[in-house]
DSSP file (Angstrom, degrees, kcal/mol; ACC not computed):
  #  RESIDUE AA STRUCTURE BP1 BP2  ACC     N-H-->O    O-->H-N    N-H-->O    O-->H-N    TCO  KAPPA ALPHA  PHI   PSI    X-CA   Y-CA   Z-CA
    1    1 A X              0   0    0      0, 0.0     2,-0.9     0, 0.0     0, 0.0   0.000 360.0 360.0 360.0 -41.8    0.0    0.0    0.0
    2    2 A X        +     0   0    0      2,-0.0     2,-0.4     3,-0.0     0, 0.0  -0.691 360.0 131.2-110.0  88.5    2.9    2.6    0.7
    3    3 A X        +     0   0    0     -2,-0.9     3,-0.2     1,-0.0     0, 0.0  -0.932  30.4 176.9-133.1 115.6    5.2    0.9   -1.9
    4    4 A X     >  +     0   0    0     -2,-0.4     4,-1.7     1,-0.1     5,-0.3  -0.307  52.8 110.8 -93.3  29.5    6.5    4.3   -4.1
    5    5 A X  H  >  +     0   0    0      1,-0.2     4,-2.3     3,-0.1    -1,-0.1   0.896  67.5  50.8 -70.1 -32.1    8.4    1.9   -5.9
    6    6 A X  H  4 S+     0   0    0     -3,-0.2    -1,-0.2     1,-0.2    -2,-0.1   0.790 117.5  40.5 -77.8 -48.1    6.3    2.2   -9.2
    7    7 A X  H  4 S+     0   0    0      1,-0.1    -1,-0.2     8,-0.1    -2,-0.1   0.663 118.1  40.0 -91.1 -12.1    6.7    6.2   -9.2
    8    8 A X  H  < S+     0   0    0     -4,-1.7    -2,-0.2     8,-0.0    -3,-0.1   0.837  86.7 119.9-100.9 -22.4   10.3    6.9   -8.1
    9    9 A X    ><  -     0   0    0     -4,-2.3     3,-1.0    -5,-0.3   148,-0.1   0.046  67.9-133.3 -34.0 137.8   11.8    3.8  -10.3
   10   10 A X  T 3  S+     0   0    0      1,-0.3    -1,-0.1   147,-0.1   147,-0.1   0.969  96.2  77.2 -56.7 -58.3   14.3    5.2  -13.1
   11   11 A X  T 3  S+     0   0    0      2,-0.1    86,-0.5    85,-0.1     2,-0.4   0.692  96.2  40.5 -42.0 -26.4   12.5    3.0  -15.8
   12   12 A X    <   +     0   0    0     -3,-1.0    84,-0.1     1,-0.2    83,-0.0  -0.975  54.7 169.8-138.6 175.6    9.5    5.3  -16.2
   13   13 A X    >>  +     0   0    0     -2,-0.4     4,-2.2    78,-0.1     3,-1.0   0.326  55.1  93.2-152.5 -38.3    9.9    9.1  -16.3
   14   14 A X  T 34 S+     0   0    0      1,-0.3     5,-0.1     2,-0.2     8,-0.1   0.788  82.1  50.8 -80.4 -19.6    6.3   10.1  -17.4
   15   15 A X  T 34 S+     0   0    0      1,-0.2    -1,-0.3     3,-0.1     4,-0.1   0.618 115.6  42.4 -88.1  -0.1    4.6   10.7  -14.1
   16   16 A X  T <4 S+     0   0    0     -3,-1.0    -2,-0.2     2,-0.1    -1,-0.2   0.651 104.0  66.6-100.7 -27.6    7.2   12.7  -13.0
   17   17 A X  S  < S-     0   0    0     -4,-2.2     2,-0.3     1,-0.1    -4,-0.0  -0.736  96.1-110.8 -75.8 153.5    7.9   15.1  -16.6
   18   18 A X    >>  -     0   0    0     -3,-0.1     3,-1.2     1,-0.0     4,-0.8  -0.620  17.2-116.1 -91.6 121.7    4.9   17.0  -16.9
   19   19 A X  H >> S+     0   0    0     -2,-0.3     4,-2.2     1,-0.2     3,-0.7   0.836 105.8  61.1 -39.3 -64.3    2.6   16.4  -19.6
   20   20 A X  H 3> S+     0   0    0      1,-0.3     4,-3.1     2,-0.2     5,-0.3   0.847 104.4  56.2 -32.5 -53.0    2.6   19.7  -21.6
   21   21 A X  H <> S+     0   0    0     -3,-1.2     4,-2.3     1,-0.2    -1,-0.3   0.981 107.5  41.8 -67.3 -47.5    6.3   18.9  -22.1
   22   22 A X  H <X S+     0   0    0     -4,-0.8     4,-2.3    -3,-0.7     5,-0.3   0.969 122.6  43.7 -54.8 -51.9    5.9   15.2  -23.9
   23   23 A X  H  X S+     0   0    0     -4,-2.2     4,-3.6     1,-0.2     5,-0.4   0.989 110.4  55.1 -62.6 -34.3    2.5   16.8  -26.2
   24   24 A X  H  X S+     0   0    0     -4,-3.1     4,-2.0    -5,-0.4     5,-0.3   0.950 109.8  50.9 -75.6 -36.2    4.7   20.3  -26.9
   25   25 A X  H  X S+     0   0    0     -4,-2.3     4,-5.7    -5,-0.3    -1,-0.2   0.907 114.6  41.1   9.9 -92.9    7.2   17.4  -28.2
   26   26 A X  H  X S+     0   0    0     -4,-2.3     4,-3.0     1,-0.2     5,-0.3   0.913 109.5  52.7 -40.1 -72.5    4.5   16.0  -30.2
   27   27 A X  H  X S+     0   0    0     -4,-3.6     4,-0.8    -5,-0.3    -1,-0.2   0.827 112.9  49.3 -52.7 -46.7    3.1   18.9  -31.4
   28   28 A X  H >X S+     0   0    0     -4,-2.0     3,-5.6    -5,-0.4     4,-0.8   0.973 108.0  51.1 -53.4 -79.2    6.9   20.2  -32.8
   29   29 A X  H 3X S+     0   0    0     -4,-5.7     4,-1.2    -5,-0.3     5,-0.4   0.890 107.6  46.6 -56.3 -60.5    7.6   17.7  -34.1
   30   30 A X  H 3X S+     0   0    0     -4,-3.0     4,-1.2     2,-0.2    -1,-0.3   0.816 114.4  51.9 -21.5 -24.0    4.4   17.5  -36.1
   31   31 A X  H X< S+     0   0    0     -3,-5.6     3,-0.8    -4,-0.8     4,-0.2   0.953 112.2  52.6 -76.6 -71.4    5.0   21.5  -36.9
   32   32 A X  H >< S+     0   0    0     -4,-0.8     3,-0.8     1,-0.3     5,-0.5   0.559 111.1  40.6 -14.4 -63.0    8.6   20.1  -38.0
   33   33 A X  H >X S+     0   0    0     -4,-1.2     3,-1.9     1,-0.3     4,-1.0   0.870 111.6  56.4 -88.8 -34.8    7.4   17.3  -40.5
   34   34 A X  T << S+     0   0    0     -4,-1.2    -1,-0.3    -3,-0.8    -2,-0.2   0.402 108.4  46.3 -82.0   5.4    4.8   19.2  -42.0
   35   35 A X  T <> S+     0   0    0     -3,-0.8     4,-0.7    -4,-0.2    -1,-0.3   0.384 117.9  40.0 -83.3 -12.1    7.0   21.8  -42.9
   36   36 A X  H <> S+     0   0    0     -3,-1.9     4,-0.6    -4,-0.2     5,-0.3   0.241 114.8  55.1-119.6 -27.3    9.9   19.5  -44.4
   37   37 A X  H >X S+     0   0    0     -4,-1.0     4,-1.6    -5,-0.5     3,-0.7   0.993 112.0  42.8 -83.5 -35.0    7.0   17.3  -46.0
   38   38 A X  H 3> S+     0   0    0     -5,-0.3     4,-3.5     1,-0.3     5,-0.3   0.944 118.8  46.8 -77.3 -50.0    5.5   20.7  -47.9
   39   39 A X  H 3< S+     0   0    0     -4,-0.7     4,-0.3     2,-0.2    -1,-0.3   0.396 115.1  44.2 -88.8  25.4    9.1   21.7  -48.8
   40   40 A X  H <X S+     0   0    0     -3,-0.7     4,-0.5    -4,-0.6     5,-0.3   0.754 107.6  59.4 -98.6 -56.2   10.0   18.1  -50.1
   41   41 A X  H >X S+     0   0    0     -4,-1.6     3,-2.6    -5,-0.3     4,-1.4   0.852 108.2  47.4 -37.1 -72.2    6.6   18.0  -51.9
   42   42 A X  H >X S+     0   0    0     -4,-3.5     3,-1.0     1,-0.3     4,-0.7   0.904 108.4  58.6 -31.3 -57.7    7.8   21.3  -54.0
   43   43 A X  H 34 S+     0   0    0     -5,-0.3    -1,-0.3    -4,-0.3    -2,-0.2   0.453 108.5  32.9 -87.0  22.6   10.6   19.9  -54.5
   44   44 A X  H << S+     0   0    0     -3,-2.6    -1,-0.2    -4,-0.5    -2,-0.2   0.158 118.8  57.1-116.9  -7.0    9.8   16.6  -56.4
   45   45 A X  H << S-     0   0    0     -4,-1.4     2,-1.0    -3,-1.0    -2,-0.2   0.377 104.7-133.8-120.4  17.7    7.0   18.4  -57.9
   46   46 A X     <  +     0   0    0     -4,-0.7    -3,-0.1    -5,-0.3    -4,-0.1   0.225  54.6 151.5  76.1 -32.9    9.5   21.3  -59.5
   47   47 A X        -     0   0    0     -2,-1.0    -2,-0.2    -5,-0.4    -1,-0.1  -0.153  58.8-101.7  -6.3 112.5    7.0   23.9  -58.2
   48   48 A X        -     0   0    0      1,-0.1     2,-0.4    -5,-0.0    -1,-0.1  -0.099  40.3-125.2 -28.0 147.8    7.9   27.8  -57.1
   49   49 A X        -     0   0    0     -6,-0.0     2,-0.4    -7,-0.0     9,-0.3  -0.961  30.4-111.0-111.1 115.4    8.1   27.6  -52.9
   50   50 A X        -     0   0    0     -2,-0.4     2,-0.4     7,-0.1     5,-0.0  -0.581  44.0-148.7 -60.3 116.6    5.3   30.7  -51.8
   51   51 A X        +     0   0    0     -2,-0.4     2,-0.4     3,-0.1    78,-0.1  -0.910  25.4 167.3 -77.5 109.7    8.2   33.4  -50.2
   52   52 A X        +     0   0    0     -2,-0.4     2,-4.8     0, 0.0    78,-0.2  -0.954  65.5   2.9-117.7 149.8    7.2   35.6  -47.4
   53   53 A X  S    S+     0   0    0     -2,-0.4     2,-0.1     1,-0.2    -2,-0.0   0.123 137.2  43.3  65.8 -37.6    9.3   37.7  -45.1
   54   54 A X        -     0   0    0     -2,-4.8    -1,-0.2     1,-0.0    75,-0.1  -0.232  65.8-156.8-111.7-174.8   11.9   36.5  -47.2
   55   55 A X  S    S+     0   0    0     73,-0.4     4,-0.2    -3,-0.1    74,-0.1   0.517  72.0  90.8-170.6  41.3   12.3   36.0  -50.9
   56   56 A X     >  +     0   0    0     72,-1.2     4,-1.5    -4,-0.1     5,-0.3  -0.024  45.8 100.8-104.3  13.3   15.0   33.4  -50.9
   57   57 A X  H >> S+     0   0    0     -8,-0.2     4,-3.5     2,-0.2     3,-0.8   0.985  86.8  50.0 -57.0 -48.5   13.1   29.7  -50.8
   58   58 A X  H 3> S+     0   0    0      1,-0.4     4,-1.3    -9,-0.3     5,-0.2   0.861 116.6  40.6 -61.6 -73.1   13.6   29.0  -54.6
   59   59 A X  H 3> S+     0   0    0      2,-0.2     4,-0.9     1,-0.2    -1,-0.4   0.649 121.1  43.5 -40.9 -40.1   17.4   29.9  -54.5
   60   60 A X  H X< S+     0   0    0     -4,-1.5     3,-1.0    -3,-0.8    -2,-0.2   0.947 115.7  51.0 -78.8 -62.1   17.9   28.1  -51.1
   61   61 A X  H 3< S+     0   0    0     -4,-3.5    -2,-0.2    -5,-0.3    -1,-0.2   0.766 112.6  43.7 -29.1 -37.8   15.8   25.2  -52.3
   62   62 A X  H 3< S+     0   0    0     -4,-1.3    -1,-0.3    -5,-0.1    -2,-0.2   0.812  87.1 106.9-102.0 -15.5   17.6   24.7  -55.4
   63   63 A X  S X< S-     0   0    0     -3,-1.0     3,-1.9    -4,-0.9    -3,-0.0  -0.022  79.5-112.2 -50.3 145.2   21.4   25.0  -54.5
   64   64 A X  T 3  S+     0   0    0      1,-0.3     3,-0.4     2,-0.1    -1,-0.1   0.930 116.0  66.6 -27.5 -61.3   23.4   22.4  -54.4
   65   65 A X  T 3  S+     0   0    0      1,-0.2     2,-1.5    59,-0.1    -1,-0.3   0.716  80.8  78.5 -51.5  -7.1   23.8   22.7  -50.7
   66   66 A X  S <  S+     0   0    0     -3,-1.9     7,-0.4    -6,-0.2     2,-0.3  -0.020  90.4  69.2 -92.3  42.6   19.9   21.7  -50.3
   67   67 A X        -     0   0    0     -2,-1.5     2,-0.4    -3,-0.4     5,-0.2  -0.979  60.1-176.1-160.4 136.6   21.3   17.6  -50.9
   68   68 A X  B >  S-A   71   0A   0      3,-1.5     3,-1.8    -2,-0.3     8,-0.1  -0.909  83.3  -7.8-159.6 120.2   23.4   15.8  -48.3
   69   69 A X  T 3  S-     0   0    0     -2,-0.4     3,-0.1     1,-0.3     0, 0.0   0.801 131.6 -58.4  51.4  59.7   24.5   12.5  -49.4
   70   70 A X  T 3  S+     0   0    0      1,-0.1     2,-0.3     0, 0.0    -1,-0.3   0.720 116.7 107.9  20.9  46.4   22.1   12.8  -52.6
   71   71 A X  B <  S-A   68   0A   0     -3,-1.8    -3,-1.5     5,-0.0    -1,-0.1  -0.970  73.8-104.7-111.7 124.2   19.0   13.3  -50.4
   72   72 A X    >>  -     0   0    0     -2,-0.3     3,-1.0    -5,-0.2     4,-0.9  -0.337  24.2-119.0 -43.4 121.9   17.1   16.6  -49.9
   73   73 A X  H 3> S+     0   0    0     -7,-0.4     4,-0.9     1,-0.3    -1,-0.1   0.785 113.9  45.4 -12.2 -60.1   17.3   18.3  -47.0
   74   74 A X  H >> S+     0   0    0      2,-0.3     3,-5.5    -8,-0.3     4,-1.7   0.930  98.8  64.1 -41.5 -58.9   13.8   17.9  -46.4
   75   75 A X  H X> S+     0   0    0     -3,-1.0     4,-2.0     1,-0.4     3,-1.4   0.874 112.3  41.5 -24.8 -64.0   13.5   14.4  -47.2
   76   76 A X  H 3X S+     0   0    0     -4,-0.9     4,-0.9     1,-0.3    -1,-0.4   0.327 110.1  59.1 -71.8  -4.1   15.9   14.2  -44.1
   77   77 A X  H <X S+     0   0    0     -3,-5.5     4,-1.7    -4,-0.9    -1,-0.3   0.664 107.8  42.8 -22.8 -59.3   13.8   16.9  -42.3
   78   78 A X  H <X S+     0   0    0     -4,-1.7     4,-2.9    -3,-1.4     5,-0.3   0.991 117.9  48.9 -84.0 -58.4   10.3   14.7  -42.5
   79   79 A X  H  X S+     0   0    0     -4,-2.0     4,-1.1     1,-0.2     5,-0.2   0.867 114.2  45.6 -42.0 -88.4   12.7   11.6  -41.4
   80   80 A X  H >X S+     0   0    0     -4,-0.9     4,-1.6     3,-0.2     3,-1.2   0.703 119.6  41.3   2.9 -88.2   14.3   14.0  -38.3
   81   81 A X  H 3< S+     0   0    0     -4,-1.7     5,-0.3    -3,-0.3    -2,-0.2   0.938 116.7  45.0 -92.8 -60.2   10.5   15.3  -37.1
   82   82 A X  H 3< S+     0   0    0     -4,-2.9     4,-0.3     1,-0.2    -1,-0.3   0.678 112.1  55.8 -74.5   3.8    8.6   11.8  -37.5
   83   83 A X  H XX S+     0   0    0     -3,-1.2     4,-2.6    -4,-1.1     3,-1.1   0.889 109.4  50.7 -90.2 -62.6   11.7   10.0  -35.6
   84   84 A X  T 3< S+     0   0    0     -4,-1.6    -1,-0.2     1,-0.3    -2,-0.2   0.094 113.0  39.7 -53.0  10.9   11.0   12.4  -33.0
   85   85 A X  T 3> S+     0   0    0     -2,-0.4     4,-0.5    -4,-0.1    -1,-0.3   0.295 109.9  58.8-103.0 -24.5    7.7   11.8  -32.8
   86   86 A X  T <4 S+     0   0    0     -3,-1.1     5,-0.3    -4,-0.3    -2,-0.3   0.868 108.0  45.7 -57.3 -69.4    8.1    8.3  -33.1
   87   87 A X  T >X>S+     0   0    0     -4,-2.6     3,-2.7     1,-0.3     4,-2.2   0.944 111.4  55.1 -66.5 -53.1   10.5    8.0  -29.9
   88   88 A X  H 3>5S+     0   0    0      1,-0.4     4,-3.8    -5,-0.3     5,-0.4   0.951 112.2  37.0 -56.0 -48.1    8.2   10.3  -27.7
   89   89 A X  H 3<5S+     0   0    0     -4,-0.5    -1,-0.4     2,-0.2    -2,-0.2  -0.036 113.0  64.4-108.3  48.4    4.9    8.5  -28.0
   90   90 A X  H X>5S+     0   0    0     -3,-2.7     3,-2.8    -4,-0.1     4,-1.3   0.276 111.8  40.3 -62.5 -85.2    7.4    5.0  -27.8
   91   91 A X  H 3X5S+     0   0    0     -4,-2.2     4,-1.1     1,-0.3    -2,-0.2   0.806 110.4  53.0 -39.3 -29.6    8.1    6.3  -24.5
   92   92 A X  H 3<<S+     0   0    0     -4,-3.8    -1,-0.3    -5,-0.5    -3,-0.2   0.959 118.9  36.1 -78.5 -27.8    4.8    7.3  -23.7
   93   93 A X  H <4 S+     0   0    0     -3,-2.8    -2,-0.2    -5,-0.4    -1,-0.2   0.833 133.1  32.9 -88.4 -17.0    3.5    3.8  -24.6
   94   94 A X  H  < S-     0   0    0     -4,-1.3    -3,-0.2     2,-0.1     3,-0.2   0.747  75.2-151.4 -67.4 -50.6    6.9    2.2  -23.0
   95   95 A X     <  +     0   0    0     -4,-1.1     2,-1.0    -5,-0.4    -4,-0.1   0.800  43.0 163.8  65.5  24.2    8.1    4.3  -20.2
   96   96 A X    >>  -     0   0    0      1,-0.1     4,-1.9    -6,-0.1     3,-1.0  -0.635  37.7-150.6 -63.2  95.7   11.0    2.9  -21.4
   97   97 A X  H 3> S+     0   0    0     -2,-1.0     4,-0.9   -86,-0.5    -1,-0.1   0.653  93.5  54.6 -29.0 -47.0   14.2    4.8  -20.1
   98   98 A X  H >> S+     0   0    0      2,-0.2     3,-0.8     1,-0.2     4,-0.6   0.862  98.9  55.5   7.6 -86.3   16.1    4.1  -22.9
   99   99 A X  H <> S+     0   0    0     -3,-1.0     4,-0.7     1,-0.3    -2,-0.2   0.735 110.9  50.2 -75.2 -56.9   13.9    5.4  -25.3
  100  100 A X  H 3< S+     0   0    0     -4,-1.9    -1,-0.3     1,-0.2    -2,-0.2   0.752  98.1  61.8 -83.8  -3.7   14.1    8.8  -23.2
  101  101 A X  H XX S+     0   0    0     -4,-0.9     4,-1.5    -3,-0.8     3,-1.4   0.772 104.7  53.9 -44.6 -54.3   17.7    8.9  -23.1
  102  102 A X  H 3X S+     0   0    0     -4,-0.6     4,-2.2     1,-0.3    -2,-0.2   0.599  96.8  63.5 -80.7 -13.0   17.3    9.1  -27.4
  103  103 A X  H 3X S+     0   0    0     -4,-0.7     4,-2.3    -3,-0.2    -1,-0.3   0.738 101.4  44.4-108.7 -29.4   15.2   12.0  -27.4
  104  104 A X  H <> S+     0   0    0     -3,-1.4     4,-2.1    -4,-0.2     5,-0.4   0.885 120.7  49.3 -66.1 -41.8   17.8   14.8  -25.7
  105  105 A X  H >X S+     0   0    0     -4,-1.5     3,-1.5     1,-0.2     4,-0.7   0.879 114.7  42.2 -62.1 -80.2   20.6   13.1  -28.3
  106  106 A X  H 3X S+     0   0    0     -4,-2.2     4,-2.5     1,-0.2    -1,-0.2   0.817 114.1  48.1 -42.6 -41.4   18.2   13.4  -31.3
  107  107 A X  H 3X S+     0   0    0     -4,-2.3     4,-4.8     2,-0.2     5,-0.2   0.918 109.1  53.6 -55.0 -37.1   17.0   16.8  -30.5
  108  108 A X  H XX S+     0   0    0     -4,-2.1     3,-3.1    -3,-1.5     4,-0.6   0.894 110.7  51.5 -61.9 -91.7   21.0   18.2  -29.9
  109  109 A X  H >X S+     0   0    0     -4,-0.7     4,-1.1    -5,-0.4     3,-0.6   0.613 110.8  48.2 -55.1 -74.3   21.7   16.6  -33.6
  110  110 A X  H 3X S+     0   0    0     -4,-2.5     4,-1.3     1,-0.2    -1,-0.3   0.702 109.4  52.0  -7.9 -58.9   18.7   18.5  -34.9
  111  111 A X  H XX S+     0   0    0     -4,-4.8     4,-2.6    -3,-3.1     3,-0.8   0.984 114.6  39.6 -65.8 -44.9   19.7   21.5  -33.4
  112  112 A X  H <X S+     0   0    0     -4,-0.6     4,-0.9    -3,-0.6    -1,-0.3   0.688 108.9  57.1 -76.4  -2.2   23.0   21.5  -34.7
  113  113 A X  H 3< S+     0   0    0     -4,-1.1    -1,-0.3    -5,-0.4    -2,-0.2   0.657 104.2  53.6 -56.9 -25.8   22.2   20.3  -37.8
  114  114 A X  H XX S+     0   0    0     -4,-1.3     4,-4.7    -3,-0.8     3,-2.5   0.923 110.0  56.2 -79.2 -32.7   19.8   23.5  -38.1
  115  115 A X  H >< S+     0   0    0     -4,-2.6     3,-3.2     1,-0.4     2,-2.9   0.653 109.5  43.8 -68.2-105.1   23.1   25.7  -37.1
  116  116 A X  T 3< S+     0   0    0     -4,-0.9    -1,-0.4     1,-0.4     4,-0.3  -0.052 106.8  50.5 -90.1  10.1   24.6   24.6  -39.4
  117  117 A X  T <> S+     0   0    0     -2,-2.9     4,-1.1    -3,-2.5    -1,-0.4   0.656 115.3  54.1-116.7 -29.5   22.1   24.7  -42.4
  118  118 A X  H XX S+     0   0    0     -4,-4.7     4,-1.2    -3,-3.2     3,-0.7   0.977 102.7  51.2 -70.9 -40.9   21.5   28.6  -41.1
  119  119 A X  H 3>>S+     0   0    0      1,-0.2     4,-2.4    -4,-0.2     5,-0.8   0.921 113.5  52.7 -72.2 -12.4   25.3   29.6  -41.3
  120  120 A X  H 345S+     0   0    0     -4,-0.3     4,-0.4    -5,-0.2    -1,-0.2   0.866 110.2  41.9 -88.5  -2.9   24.9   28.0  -45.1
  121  121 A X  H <X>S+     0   0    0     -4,-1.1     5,-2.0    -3,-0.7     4,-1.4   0.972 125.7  39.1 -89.0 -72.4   22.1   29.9  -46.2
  122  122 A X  H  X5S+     0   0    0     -4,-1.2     4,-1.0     3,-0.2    -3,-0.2   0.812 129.8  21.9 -37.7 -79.9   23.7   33.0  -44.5
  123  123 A X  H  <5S+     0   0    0     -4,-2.4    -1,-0.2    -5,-0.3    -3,-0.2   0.829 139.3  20.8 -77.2 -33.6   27.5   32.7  -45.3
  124  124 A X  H  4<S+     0   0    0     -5,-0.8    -3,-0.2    -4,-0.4    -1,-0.1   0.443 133.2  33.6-123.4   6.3   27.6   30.3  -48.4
  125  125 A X  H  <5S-     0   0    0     -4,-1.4    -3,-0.2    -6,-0.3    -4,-0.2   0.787  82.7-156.3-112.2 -45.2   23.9   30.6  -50.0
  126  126 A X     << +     0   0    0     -5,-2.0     2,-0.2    -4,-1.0    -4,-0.2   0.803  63.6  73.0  23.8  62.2   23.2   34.3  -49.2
  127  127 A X  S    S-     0   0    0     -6,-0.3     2,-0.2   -71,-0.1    -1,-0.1  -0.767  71.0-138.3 169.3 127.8   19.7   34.2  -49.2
  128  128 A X        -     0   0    0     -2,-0.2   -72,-1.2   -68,-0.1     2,-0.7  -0.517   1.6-142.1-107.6 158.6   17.3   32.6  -46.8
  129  129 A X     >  -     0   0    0     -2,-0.2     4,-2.5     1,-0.2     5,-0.3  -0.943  13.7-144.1-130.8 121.6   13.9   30.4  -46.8
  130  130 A X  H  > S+     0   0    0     -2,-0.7     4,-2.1     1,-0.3    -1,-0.2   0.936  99.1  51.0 -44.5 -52.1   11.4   31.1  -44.4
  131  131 A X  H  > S+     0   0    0      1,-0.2     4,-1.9     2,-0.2    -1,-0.3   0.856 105.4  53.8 -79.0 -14.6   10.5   27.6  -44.0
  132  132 A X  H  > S+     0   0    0      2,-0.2     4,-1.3     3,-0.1    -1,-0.2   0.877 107.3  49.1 -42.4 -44.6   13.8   26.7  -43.5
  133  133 A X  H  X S+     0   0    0     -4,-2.5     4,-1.3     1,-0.2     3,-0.4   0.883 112.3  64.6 -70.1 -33.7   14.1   29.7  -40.3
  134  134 A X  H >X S+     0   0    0     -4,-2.1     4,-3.4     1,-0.3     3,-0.7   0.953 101.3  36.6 -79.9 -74.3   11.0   27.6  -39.7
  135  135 A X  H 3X S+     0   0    0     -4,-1.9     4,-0.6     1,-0.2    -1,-0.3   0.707 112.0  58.1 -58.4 -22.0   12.6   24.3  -39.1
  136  136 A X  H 3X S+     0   0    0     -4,-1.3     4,-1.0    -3,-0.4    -2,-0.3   0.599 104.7  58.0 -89.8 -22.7   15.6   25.9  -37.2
  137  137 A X  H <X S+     0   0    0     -4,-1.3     4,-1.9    -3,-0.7     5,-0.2   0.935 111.0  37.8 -57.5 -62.8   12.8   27.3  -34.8
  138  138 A X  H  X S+     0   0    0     -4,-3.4     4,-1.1     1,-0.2     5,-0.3   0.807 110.2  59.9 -75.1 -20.2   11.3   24.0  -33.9
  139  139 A X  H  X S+     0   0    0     -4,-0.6     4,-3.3    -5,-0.3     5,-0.3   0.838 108.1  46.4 -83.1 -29.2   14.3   22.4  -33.8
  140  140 A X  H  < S+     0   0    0     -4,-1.0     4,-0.5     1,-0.2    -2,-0.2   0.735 107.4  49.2-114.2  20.9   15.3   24.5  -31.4
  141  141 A X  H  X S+     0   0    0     -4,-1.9     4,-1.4     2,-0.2    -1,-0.2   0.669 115.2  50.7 -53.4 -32.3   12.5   24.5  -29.3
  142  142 A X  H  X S+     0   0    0     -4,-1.1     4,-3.1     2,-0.3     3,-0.4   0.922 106.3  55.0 -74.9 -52.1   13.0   20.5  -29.7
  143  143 A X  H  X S+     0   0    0     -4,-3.3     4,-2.0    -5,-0.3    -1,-0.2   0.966 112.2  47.1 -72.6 -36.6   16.7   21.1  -28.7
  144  144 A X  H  > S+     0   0    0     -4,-0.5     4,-1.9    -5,-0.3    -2,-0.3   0.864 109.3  48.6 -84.1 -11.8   15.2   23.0  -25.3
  145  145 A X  H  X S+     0   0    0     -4,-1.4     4,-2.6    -3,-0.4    -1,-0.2   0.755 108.1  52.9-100.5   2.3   12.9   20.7  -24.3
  146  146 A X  H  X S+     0   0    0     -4,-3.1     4,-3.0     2,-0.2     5,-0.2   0.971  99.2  66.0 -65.3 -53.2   15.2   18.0  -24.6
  147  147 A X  H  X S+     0   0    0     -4,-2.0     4,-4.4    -5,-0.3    -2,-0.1   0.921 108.1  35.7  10.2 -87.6   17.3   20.0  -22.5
  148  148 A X  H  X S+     0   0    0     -4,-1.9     4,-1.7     1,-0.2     5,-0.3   0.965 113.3  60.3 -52.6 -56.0   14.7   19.6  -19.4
  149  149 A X  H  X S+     0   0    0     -4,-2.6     4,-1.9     1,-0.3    -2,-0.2   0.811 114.0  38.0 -34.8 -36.5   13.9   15.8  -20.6
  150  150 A X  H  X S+     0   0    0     -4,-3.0     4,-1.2     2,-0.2    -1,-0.3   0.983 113.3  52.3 -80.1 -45.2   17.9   15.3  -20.0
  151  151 A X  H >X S+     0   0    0     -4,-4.4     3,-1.8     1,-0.2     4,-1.1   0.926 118.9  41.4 -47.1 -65.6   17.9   17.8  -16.5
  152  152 A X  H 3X S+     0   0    0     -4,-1.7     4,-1.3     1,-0.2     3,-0.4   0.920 113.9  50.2 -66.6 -46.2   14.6   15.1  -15.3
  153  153 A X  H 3X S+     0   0    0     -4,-1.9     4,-1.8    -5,-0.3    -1,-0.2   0.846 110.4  52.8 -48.4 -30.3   16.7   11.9  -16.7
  154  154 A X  H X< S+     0   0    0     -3,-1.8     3,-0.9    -4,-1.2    -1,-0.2   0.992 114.7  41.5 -75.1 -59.1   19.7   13.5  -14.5
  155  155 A X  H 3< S+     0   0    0     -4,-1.1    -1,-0.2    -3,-0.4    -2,-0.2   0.387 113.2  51.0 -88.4 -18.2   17.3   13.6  -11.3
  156  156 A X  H 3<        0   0    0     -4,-1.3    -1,-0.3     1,-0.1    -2,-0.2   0.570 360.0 360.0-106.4  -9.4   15.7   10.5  -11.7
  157  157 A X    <<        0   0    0     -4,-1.8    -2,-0.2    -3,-0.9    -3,-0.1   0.782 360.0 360.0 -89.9 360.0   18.8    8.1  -12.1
């Protein structure tokens, strides 16, 4: 009856992290793939990318630099966001510890992937895509609430 073994055990994590943070997750990443799934869709269907605030998709989109190991950024965008969305609601149907370990690591390689895809539109593209700034937003929302997800991993092992 007074057994707190079930809620302080390392192995599950979700009754102590606070919901809002596992759904704000979700919800990123969702923001995430449906922005890399619209700018992969342009670009397999050869299509102008609608420009606001900016007027640099077309030009970002089409460089050379928009291909990393002859896949589109994006491709590897939608891959990124629905792996992240994948591991969070694993964990929520697991509680696996494990599985919440991968989610501070994947978010970190997001984020720095996203630095580095801004200093090439900046330094080596000169000319920026909103939905790109787009993806570098959520990712580094992604990359702060992995943040806390590692700070609570730290506090419960």
């Amino acid at each position: 009856m007074f057994n707190n073994e079930s809620t302080t055990s390392p192995r599950t994590l979700i009754g102590q992290l606070p919901n809002w943070i596992i759904w704000a997750i979700i919800a990123l990443a969702l923001i995430g793939f449906t922005d890399s799934a619209f700018l992969l869709a342009k670009r397999l269907s050869g299509t102008p990318i609608p420009c606001f605030i900016t007027s640099g998709c077309d030009e970002v989109s089409k460089s050379p630099l928009s291909v990393l190991f002859g896949v589109p950024l994006s491709l590897w965008g939608v891959v990124f966001y629905l792996g992240i969305g994948f591991l969070t609601l694993l964990y929520i149907d697991t509680k696996n510890l494990l599985v919440a370990k991968l989610i501070p690591l994947a978010t970190t390689a997001g984020f720095l992937s996203s630095c580095y895809f801004i200093y090439v539109q900046k330094f080596l593209i000169g000319a920026f895509c909103v939905y790109c700034l787009l993806s570098a937003l959520v990712s580094t929302l992604l990359f702060l609430l992995g943040i806390v997800v590692w700070k609570k991993l730290k506090t419960t092992a």
